[in-house]
CHARMM-style PDB file with segment names, atoms N, HN, CA, C and O in Angstrom:
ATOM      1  N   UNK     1      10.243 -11.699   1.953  1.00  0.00      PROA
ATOM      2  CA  UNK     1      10.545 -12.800   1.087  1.00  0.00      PROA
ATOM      3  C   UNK     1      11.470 -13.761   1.824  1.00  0.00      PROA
ATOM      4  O   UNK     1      12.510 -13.449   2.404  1.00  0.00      PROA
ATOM      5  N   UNK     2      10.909 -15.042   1.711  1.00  0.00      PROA
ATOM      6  HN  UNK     2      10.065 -15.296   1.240  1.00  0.00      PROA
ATOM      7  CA  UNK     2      11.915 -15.870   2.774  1.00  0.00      PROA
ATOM      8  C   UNK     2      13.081 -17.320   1.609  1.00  0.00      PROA
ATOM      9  O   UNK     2      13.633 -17.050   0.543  1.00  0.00      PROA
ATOM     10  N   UNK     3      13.092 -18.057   1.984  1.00  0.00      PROA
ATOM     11  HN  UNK     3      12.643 -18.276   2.850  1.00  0.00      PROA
ATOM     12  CA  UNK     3      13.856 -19.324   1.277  1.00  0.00      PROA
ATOM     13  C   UNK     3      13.046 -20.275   1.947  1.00  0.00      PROA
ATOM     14  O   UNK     3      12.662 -19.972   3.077  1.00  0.00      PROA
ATOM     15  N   UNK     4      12.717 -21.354   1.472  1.00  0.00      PROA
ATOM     16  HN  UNK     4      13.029 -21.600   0.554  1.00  0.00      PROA
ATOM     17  CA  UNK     4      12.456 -22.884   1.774  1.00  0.00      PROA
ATOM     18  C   UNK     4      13.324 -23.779   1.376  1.00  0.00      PROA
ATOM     19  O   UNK     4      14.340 -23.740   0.682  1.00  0.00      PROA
ATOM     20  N   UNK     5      12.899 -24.380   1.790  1.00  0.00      PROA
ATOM     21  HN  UNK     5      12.074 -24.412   2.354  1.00  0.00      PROA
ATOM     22  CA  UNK     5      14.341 -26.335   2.107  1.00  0.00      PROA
ATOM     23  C   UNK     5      14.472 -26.193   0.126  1.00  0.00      PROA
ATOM     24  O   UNK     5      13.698 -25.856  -0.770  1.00  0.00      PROA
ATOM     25  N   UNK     6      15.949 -26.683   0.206  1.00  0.00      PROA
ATOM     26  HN  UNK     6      16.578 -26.956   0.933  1.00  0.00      PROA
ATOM     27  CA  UNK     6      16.298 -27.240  -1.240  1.00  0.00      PROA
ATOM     28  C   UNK     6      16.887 -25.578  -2.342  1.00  0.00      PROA
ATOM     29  O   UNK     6      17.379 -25.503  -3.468  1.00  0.00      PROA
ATOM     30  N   UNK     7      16.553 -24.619  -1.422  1.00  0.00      PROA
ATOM     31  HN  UNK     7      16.153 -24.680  -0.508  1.00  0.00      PROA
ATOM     32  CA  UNK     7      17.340 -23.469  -2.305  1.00  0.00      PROA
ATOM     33  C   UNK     7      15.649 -23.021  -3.251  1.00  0.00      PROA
ATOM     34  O   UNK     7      15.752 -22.323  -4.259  1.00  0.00      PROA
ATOM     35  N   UNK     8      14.557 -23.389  -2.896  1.00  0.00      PROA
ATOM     36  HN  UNK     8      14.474 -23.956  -2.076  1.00  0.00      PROA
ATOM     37  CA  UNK     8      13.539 -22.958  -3.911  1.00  0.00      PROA
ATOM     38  C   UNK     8      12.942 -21.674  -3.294  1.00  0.00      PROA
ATOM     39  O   UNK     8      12.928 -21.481  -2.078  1.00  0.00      PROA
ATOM     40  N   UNK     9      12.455 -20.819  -4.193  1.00  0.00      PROA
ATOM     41  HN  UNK     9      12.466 -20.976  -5.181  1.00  0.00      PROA
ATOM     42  CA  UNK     9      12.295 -19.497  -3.618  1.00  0.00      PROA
ATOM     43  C   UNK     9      10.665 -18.780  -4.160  1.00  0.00      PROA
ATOM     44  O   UNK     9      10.288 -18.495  -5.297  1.00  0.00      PROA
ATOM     45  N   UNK    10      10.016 -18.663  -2.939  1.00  0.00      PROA
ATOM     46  HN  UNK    10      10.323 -18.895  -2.016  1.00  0.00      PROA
ATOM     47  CA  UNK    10       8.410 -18.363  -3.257  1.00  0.00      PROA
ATOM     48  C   UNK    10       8.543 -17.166  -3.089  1.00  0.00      PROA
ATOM     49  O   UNK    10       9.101 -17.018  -2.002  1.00  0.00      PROA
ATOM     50  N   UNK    11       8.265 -15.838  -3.740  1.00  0.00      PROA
ATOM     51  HN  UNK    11       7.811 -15.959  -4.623  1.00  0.00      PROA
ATOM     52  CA  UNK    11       7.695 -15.008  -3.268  1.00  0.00      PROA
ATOM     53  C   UNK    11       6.141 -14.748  -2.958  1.00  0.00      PROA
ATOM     54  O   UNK    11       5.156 -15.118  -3.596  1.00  0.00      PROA
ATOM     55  N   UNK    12       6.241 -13.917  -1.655  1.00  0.00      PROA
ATOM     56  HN  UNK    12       7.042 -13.617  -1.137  1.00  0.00      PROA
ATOM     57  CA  UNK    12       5.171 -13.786  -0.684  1.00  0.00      PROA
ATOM     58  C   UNK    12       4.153 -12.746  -1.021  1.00  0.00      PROA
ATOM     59  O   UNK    12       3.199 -12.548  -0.269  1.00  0.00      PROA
ATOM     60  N   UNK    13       4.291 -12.214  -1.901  1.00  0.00      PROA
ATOM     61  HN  UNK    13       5.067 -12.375  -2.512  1.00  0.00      PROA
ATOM     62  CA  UNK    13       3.289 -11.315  -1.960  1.00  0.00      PROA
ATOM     63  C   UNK    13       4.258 -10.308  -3.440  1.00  0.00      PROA
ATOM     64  O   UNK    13       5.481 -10.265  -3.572  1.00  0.00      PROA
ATOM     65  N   UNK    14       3.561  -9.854  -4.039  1.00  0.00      PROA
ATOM     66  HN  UNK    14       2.567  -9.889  -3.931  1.00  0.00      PROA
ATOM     67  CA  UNK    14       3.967  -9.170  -5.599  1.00  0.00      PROA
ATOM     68  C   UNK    14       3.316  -7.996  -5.757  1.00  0.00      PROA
ATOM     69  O   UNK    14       2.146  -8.050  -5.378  1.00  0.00      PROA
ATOM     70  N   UNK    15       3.745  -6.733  -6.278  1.00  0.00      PROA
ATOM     71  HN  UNK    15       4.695  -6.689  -6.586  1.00  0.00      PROA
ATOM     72  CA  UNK    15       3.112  -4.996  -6.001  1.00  0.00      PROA
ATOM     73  C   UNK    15       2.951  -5.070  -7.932  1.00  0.00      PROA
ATOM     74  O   UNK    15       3.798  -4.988  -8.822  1.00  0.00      PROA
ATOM     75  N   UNK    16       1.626  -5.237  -7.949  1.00  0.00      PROA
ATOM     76  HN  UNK    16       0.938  -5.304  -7.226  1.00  0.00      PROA
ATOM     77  CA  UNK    16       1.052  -5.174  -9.344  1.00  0.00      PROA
ATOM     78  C   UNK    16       1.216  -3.260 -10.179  1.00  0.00      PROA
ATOM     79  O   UNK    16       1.444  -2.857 -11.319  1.00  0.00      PROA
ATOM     80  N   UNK    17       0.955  -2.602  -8.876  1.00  0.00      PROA
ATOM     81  HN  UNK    17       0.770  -2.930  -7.950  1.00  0.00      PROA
ATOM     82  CA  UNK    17       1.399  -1.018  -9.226  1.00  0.00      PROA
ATOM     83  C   UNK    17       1.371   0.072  -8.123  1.00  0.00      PROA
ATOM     84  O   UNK    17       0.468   0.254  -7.307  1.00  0.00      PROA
ATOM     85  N   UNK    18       2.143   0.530  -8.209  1.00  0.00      PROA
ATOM     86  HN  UNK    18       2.876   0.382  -8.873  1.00  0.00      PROA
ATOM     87  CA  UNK    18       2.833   1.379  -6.953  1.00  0.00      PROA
ATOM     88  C   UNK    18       2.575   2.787  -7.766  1.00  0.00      PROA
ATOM     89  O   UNK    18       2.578   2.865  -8.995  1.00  0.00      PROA
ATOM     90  N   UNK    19       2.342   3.936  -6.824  1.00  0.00      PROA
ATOM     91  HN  UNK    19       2.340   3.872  -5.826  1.00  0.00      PROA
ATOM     92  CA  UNK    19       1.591   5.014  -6.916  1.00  0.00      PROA
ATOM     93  C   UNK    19       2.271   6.143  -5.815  1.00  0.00      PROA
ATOM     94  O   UNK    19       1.939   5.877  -4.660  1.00  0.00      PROA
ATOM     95  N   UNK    20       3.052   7.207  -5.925  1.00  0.00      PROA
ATOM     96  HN  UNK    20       3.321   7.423  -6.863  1.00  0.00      PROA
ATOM     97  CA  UNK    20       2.909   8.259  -4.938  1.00  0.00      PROA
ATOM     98  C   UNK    20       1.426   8.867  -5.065  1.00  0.00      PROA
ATOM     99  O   UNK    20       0.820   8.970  -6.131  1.00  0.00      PROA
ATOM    100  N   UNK    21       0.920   9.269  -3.750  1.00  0.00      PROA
ATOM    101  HN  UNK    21       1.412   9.186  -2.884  1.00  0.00      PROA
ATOM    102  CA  UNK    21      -0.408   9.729  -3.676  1.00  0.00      PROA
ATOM    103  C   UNK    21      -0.072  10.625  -2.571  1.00  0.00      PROA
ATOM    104  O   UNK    21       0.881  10.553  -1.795  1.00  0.00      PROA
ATOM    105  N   UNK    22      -1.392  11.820  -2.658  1.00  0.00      PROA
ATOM    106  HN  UNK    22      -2.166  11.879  -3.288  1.00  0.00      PROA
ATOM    107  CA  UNK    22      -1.542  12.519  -1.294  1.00  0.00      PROA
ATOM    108  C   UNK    22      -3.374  12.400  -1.037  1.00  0.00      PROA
ATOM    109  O   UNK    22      -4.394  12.302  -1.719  1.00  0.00      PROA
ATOM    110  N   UNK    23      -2.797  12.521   1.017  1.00  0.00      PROA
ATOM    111  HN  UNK    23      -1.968  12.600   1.571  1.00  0.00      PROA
ATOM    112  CA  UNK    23      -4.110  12.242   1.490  1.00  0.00      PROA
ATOM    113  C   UNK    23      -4.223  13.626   1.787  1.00  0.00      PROA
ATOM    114  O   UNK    23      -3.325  14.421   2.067  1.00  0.00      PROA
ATOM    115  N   UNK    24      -6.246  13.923   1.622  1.00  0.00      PROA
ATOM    116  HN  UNK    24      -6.975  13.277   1.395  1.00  0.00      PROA
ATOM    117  CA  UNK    24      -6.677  15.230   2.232  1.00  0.00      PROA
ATOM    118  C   UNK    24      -7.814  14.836   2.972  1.00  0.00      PROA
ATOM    119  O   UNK    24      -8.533  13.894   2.639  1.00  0.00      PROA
ATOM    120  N   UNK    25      -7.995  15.554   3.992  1.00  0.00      PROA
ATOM    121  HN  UNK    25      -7.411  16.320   4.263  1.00  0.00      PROA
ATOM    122  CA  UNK    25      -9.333  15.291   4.602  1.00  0.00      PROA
ATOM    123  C   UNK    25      -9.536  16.566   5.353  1.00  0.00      PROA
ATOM    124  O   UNK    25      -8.833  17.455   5.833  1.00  0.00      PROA
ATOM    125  N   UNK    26     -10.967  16.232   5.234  1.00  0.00      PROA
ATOM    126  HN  UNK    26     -11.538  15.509   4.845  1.00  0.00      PROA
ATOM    127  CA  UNK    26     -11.955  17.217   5.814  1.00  0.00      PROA
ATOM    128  C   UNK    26     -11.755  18.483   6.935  1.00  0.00      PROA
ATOM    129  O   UNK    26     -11.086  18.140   7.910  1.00  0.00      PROA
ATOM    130  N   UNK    27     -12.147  19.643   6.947  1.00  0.00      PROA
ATOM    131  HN  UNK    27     -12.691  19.921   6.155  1.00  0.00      PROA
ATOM    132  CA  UNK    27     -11.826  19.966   7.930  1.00  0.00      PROA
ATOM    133  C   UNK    27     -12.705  19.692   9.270  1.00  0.00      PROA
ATOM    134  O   UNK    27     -12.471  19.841  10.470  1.00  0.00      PROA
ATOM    135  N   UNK    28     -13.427  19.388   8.789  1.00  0.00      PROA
ATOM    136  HN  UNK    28     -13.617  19.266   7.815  1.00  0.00      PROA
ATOM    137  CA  UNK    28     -14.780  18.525   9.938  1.00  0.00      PROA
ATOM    138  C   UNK    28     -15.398  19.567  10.159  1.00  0.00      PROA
ATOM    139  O   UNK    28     -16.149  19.236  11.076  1.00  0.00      PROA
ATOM    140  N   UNK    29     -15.676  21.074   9.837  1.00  0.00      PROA
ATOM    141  HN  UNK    29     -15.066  21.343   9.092  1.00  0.00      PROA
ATOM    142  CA  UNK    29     -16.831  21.606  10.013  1.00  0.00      PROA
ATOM    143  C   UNK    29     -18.193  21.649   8.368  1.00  0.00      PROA
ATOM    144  O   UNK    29     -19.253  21.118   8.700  1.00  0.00      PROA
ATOM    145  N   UNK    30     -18.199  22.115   7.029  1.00  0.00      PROA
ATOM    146  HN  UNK    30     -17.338  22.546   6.759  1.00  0.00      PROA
ATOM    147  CA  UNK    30     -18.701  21.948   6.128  1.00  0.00      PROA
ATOM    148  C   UNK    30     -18.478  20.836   5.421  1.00  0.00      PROA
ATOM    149  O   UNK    30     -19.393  20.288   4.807  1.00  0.00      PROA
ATOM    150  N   UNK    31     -17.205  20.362   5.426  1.00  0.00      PROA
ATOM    151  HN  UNK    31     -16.461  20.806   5.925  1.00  0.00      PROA
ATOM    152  CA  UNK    31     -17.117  19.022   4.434  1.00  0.00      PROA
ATOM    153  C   UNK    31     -16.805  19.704   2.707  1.00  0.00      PROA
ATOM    154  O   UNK    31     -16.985  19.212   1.593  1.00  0.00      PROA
ATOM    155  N   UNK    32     -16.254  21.070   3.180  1.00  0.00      PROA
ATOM    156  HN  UNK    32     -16.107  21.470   4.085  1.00  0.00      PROA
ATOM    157  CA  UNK    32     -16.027  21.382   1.618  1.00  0.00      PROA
ATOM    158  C   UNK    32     -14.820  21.928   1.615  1.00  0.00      PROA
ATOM    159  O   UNK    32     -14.447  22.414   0.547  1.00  0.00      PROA
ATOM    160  N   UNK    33     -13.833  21.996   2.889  1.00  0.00      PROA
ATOM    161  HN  UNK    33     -14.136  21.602   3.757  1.00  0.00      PROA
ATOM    162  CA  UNK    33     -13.011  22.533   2.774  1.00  0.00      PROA
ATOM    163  C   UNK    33     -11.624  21.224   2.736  1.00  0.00      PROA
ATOM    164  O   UNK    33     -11.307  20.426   3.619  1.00  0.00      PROA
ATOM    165  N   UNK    34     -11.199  21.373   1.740  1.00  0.00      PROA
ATOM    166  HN  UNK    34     -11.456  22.021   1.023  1.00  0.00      PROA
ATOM    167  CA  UNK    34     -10.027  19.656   2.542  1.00  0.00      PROA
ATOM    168  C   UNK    34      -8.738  20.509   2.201  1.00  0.00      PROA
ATOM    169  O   UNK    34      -8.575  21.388   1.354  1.00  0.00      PROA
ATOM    170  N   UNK    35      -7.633  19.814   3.398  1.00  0.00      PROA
ATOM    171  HN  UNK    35      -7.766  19.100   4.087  1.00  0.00      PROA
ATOM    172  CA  UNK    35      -6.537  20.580   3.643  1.00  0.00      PROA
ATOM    173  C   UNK    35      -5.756  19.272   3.741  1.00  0.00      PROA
ATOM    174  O   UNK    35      -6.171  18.217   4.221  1.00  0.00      PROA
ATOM    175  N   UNK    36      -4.216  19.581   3.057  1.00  0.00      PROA
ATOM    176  HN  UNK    36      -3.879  20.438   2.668  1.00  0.00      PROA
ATOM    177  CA  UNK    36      -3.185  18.318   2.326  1.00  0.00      PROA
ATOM    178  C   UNK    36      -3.284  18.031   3.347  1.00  0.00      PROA
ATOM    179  O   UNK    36      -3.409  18.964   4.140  1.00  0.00      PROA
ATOM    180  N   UNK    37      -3.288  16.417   3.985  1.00  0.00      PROA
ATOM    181  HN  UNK    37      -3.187  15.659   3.340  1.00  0.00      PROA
ATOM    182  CA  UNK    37      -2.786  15.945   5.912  1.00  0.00      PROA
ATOM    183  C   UNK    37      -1.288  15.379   5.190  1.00  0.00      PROA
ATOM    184  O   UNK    37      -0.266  16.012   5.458  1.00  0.00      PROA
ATOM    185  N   UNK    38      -1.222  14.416   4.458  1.00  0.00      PROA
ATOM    186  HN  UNK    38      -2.052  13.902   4.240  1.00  0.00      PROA
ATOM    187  CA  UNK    38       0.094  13.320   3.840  1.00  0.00      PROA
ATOM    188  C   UNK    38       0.179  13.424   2.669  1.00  0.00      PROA
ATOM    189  O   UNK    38      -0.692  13.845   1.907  1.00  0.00      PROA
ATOM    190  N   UNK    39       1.853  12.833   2.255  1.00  0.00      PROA
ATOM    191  HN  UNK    39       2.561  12.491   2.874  1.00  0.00      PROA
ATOM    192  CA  UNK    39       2.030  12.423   1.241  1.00  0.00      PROA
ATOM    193  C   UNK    39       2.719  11.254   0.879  1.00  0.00      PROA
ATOM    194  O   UNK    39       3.894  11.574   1.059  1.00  0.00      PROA
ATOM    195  N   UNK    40       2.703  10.057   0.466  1.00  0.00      PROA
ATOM    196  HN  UNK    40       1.749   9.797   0.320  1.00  0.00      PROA
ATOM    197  CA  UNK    40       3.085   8.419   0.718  1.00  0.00      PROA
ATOM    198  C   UNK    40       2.946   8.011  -0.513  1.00  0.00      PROA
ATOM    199  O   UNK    40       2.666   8.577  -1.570  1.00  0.00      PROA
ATOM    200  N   UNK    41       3.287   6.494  -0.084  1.00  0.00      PROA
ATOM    201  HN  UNK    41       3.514   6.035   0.774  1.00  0.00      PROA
ATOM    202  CA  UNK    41       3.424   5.688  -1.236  1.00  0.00      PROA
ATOM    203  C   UNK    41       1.818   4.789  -1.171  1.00  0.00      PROA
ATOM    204  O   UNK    41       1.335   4.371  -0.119  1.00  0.00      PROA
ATOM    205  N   UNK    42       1.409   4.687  -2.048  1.00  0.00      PROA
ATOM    206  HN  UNK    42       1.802   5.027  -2.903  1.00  0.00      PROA
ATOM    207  CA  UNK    42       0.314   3.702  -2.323  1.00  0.00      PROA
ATOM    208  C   UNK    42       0.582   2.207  -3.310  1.00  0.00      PROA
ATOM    209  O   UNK    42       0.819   2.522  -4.476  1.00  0.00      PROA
ATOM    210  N   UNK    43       0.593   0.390  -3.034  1.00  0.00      PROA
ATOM    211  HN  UNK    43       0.401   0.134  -2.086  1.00  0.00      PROA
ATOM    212  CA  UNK    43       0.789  -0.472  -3.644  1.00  0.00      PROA
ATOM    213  C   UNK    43      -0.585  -1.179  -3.797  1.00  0.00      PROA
ATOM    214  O   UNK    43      -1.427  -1.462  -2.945  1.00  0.00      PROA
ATOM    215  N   UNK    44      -0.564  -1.345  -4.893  1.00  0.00      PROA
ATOM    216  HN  UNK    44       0.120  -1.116  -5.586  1.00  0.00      PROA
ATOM    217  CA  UNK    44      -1.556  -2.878  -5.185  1.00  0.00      PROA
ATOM    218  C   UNK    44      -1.062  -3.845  -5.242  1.00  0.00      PROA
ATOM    219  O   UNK    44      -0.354  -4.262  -6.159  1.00  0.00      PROA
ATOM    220  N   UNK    45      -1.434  -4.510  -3.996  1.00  0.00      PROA
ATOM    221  HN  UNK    45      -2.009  -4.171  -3.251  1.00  0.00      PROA
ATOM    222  CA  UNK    45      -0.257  -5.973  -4.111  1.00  0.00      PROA
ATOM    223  C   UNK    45      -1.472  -6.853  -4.005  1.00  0.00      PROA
ATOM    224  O   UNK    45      -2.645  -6.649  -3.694  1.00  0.00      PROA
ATOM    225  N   UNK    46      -0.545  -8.248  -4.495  1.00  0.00      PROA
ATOM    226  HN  UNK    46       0.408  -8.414  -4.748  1.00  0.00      PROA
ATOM    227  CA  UNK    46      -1.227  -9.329  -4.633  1.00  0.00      PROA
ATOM    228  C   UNK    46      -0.861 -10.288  -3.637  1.00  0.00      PROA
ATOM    229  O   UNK    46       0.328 -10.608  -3.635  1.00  0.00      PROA
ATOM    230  N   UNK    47      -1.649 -10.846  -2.746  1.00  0.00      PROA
ATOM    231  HN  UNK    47      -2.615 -10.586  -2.748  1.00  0.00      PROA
ATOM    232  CA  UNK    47      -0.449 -11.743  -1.349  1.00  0.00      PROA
ATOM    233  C   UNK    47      -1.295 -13.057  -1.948  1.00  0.00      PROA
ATOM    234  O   UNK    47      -2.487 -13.314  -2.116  1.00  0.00      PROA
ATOM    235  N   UNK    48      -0.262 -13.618  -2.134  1.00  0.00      PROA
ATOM    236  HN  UNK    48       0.707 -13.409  -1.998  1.00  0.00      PROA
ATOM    237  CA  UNK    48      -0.282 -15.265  -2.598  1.00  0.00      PROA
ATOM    238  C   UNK    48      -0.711 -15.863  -1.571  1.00  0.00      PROA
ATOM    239  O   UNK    48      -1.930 -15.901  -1.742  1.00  0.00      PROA
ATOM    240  N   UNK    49      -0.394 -16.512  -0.298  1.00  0.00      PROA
ATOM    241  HN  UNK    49       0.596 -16.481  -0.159  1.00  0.00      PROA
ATOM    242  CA  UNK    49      -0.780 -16.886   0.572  1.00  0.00      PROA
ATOM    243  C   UNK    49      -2.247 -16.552   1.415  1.00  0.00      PROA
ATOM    244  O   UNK    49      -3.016 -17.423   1.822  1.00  0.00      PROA
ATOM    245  N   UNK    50      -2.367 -15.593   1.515  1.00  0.00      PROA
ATOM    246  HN  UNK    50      -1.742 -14.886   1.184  1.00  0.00      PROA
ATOM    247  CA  UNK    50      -3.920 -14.872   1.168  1.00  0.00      PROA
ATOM    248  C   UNK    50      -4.949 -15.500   0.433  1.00  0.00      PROA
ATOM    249  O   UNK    50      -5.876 -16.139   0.930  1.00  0.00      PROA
ATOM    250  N   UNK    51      -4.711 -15.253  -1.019  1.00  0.00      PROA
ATOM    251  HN  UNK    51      -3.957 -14.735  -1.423  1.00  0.00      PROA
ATOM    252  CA  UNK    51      -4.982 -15.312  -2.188  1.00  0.00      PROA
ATOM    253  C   UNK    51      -6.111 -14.355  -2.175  1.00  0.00      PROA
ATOM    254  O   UNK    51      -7.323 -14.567  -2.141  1.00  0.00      PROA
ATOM    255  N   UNK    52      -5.168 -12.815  -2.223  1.00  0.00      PROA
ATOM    256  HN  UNK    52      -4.183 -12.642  -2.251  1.00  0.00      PROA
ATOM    257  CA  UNK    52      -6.406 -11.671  -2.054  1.00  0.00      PROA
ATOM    258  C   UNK    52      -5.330 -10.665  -2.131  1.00  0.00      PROA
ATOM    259  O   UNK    52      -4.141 -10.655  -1.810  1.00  0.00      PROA
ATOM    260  N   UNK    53      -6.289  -9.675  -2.760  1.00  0.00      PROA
ATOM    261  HN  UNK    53      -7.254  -9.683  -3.021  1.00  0.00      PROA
ATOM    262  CA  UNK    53      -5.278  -8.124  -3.098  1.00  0.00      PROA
ATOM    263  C   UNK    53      -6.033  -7.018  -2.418  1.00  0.00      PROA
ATOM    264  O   UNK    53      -7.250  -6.860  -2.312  1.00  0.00      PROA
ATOM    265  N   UNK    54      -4.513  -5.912  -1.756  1.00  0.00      PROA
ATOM    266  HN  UNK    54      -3.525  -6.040  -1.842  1.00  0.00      PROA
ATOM    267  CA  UNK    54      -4.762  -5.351  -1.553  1.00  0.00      PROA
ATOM    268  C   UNK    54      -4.324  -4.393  -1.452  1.00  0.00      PROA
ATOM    269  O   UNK    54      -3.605  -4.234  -2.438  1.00  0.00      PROA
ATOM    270  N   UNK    55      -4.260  -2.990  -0.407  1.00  0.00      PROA
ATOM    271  HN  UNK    55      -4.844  -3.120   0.394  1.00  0.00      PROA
ATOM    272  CA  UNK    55      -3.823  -1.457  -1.194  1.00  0.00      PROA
ATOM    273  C   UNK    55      -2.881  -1.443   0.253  1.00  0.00      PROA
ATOM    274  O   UNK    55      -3.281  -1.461   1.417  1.00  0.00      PROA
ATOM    275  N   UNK    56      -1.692  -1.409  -0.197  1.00  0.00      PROA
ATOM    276  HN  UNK    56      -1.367  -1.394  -1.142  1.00  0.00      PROA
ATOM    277  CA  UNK    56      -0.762  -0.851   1.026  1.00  0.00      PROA
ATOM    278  C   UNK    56      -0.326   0.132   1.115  1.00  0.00      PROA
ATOM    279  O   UNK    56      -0.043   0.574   0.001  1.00  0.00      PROA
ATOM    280  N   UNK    57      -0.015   0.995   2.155  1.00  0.00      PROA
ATOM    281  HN  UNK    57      -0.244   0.636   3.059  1.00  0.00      PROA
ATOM    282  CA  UNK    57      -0.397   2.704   2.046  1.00  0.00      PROA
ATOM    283  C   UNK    57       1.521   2.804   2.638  1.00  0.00      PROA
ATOM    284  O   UNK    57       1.195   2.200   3.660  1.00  0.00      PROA
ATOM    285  N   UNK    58       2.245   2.910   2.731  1.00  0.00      PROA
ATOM    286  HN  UNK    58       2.509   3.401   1.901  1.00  0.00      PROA
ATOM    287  CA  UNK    58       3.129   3.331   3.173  1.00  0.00      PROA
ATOM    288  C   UNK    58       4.069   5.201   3.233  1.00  0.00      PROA
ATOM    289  O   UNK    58       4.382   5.916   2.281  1.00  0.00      PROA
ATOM    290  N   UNK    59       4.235   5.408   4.545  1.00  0.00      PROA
ATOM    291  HN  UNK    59       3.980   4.827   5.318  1.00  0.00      PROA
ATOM    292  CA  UNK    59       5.268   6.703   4.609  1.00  0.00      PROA
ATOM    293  C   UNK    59       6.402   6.722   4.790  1.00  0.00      PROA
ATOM    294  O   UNK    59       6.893   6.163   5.771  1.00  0.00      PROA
ATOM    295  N   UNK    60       7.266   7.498   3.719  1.00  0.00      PROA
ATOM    296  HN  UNK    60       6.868   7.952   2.922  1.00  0.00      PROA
ATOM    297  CA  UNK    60       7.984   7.401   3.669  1.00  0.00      PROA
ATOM    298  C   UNK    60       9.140   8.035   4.400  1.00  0.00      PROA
ATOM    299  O   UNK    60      10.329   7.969   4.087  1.00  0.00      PROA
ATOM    300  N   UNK    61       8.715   8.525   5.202  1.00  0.00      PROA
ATOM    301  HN  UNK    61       7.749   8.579   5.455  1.00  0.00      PROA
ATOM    302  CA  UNK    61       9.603   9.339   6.879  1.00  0.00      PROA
ATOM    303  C   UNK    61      10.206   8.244   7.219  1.00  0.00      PROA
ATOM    304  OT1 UNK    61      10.913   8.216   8.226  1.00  0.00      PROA
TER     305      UNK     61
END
């Protein structure tokens, strides 16, 4: 989030809903076995400047 001339203040992008999630994936031999890999934050944000939404995955280490 930055400032522009005159003290007016845009924000850059807005998190419509934020989510702890965990990722699992495959063990790559059957495709039936999935084992925890992560656990993070997931956002649905909206980037104004964009003008497009999308899923930001962040860890929290």
């Amino acid at each position: 989030m930055g400032q522009v001339p005159n003290g007016y203040y845009f924000p850059v992008s807005r998190s419509l809903s934020t989510a702890v999630v965990e990722l699992y994936l495959d063990d790559g031999t059957n495709k039936q076995n999935w084992n925890r890999h992560r656990c993070g934050i997931a956002c649905f944000v909206k980037d104004n400047p964009q003008k497009s939404y999308f899923i930001r995955l962040y860890d929290p280490k």
